[in-house]
KOLDRENLUM-710243 format. One record per residue: residue number from 1; residue in three letters; chain; x, y, z of N, C-alpha, C in turn. Coordinates in steps of 0.2 Angstrom, whole numbers. Example, Ala and Ser with C-alpha at 12.3 -4.5 7.8 and 13.67 -1.06 7.14 Angstrom:
<rs>
+-----+------+-------+-------+-------+-------+-------+-------+-------+-------+-------+-------+
!  nr ! rest ! kette !   nxx !   nyy !   nzz !  caxx !  cayy !  cazz !   cxx !   cyy !   czz !
+-----+------+-------+-------+-------+-------+-------+-------+-------+-------+-------+-------+
!   1 !  Ala !     A !    66 !   -28 !    39 !    62 !   -22 !    39 !    66 !   -16 !    39 !
!   2 !  Ser !     A !    64 !   -11 !    35 !    68 !    -5 !    36 !    64 !     0 !    39 !
+-----+------+-------+-------+-------+-------+-------+-------+-------+-------+-------+-------+
</rs>
This chain:
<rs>
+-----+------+-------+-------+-------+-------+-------+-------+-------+-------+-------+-------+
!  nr ! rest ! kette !   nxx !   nyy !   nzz !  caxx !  cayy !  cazz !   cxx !   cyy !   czz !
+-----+------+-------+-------+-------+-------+-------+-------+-------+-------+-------+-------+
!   1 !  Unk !     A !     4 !    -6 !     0 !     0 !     0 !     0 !     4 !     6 !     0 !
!   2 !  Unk !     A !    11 !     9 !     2 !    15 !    11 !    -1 !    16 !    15 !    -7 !
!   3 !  Unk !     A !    16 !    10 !   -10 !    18 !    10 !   -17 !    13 !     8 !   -20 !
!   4 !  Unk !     A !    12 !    12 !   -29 !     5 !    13 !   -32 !     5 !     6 !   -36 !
!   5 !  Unk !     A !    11 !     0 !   -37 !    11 !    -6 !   -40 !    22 !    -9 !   -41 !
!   6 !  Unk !     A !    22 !   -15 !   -43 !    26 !   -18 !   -41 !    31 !   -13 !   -42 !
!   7 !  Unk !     A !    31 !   -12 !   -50 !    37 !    -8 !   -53 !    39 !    -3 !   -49 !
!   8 !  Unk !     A !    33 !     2 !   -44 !    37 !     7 !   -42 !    42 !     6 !   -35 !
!   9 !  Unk !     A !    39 !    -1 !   -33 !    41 !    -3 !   -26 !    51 !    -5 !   -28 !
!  10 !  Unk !     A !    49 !    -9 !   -34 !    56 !   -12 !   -38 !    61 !    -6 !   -39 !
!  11 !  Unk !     A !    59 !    -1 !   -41 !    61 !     4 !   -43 !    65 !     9 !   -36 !
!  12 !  Unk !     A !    61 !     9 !   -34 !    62 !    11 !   -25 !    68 !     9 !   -25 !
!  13 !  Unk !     A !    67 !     0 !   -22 !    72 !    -5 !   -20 !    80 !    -3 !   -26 !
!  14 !  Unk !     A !    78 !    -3 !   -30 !    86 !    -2 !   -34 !    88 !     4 !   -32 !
!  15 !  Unk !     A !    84 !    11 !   -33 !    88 !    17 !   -28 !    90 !    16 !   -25 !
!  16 !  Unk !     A !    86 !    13 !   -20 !    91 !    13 !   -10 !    97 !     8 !   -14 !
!  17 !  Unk !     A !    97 !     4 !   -18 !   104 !    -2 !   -18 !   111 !     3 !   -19 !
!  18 !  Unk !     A !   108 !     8 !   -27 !   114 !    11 !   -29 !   116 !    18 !   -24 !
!  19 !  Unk !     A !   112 !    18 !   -20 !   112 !    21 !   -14 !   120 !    20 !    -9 !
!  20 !  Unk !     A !   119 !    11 !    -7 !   120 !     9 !    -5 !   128 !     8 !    -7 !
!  21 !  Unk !     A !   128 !     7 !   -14 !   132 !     4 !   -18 !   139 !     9 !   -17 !
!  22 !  Unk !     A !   137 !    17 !   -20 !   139 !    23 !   -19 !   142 !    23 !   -13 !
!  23 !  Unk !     A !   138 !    23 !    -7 !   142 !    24 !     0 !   148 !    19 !     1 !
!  24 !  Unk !     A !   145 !    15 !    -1 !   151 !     7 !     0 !   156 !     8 !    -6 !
!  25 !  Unk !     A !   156 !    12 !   -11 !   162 !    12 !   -15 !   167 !    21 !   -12 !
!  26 !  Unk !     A !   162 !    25 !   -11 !   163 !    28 !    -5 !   170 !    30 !    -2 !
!  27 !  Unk !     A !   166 !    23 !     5 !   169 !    23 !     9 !   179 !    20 !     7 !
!  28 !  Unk !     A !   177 !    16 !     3 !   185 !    14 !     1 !   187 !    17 !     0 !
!  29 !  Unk !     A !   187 !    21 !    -6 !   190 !    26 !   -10 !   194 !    31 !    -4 !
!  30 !  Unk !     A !   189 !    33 !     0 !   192 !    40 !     5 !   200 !    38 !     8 !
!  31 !  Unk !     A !   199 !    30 !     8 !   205 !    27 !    12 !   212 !    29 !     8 !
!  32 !  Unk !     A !   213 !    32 !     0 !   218 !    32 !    -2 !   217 !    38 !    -6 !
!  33 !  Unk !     A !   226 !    42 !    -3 !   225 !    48 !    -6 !   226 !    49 !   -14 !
!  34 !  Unk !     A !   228 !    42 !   -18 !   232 !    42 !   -23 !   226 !    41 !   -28 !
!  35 !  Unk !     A !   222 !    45 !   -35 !   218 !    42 !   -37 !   219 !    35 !   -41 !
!  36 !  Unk !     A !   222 !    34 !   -43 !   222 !    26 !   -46 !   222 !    22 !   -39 !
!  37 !  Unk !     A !   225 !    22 !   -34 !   223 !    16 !   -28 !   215 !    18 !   -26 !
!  38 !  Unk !     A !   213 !    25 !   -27 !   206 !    27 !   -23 !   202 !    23 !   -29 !
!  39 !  Unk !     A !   203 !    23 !   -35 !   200 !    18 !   -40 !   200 !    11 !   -42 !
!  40 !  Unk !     A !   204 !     7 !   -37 !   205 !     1 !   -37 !   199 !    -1 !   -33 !
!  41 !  Unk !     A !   200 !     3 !   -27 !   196 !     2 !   -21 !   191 !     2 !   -22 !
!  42 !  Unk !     A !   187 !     7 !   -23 !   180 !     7 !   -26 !   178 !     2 !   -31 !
!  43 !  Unk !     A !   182 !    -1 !   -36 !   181 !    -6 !   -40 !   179 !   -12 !   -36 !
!  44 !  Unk !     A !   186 !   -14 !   -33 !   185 !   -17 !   -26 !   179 !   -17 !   -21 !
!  45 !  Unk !     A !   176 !   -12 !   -19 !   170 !   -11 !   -17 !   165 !   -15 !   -21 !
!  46 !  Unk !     A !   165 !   -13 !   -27 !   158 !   -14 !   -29 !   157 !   -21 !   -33 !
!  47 !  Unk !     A !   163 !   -25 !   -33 !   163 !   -31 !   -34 !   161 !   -35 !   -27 !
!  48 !  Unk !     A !   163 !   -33 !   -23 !   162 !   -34 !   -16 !   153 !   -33 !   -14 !
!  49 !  Unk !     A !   152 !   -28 !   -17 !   142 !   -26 !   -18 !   139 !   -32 !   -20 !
!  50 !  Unk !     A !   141 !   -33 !   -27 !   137 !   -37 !   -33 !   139 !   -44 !   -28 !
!  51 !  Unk !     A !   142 !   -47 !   -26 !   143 !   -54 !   -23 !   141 !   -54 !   -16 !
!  52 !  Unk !     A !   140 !   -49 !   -13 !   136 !   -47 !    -7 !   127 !   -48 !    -5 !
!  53 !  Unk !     A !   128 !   -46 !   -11 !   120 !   -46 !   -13 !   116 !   -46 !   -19 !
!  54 !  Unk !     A !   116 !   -52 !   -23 !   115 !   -53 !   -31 !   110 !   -52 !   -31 !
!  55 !  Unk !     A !   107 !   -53 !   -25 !    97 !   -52 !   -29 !    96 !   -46 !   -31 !
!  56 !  Unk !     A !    99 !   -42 !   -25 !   101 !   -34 !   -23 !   100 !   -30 !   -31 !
!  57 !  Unk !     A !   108 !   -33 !   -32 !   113 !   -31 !   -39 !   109 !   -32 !   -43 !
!  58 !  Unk !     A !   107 !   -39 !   -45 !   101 !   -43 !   -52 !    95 !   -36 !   -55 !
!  59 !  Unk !     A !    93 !   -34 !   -48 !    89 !   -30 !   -48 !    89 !   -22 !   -52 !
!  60 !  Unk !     A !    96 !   -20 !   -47 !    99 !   -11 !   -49 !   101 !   -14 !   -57 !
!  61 !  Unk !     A !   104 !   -18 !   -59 !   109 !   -21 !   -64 !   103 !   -21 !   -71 !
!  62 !  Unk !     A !    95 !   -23 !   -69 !    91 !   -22 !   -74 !    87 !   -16 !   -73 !
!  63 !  Unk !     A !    88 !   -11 !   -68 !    87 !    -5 !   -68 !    88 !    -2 !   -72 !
!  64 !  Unk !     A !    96 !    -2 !   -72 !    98 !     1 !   -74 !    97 !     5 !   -84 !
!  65 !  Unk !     A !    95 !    -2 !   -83 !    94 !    -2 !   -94 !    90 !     3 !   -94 !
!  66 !  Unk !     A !    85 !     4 !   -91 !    80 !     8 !   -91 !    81 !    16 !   -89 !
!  67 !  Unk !     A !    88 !    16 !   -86 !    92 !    23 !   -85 !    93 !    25 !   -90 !
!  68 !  Unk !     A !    95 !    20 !   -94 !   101 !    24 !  -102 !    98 !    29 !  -105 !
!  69 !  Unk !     A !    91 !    31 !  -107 !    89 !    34 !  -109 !    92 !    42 !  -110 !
!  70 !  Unk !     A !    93 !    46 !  -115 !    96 !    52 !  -116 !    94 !    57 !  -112 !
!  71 !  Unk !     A !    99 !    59 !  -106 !    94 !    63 !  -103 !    94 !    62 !   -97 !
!  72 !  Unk !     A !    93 !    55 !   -95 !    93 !    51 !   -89 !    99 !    53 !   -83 !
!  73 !  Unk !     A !    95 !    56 !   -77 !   101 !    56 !   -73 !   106 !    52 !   -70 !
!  74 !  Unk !     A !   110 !    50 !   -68 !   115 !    47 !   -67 !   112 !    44 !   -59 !
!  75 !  Unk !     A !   114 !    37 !   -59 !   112 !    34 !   -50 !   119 !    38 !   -46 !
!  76 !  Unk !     A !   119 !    37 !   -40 !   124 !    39 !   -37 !   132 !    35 !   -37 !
!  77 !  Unk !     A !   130 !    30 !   -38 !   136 !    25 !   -39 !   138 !    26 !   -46 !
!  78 !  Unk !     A !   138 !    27 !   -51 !   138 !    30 !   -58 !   141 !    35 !   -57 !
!  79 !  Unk !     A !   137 !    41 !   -53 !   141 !    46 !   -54 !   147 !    47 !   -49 !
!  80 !  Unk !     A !   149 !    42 !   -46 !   157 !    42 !   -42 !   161 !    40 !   -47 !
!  81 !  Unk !     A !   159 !    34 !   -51 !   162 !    34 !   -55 !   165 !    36 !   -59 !
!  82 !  Unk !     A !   159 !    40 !   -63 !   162 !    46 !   -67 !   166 !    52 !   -64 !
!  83 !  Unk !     A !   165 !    51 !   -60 !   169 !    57 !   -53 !   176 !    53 !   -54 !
!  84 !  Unk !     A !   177 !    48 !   -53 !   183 !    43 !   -53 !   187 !    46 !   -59 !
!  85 !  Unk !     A !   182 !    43 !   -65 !   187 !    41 !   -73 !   189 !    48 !   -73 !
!  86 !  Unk !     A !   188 !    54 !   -71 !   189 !    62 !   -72 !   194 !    62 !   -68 !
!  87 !  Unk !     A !   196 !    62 !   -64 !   201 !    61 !   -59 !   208 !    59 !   -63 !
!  88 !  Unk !     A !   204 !    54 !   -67 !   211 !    50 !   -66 !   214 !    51 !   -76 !
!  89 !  Unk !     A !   207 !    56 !   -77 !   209 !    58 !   -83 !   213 !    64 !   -87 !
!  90 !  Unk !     A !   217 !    64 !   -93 !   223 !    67 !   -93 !   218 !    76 !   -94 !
!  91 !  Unk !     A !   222 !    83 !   -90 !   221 !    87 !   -89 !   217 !    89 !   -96 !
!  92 !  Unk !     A !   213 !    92 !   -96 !   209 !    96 !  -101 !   203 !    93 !  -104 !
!  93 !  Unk !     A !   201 !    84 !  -103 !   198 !    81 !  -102 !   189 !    83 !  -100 !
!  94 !  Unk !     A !   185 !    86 !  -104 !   179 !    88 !  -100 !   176 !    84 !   -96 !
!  95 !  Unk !     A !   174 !    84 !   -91 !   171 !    77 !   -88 !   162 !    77 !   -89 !
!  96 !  Unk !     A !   160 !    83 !   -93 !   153 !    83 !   -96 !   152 !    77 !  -102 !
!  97 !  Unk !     A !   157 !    76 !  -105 !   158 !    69 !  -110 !   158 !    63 !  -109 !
!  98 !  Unk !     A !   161 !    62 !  -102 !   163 !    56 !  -100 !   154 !    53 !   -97 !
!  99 !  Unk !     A !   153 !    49 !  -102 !   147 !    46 !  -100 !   147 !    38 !   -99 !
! 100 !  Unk !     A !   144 !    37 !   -93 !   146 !    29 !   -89 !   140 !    25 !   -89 !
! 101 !  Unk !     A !   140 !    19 !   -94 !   135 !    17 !   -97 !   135 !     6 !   -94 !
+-----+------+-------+-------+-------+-------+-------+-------+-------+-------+-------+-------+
</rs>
């Protein structure tokens, strides 16, 4: 009763993951000041996500398809990412191009 039917509860559920996902790729990152090690880590992380919680993951992972859309805001785990690859991108590099699909 929440929710107006399955898909929006589903939809819910995959936010809070990449939610979750984001915090936990996050917190590892913080731990190195070097960005290729801060990049490792978060990879790390999220490998660590997806084998932690496959039902979790199966879920955000077919989410996501339904992100790609032109236009479509980025999840927060996404956009660390993209935070990531810009970091570790050679200087002049726009980070508005860098799209993570």
């Amino acid at each position: 009763r929440h929710f107006p039917d399955k898909e929006a509860l589903m939809s819910a559920l995959a936010t809070r993951g990449f939610g979750l996902l984001a915090e936990a790729q996050a917190t590892a990152a913080e731990r190195h000041a070097h960005p290729g090690l801060a990049f490792r880590a978060s990879g790390q992380a999220y490998v660590h996500f997806a084998v932690s919680h496959p039902a979790l993951f199966g879920l955000m992972s077919r989410s996501m398809h339904a992100a790609h859309a032109p236009g479509a805001a980025l999840n927060p785990a996404a956009r660390l990412l993209q935070e990531s690859v810009a970091a570790l991108s050679p200087p002049g590099t726009d980070p508005a191009r860098l799209r993570i699909t």
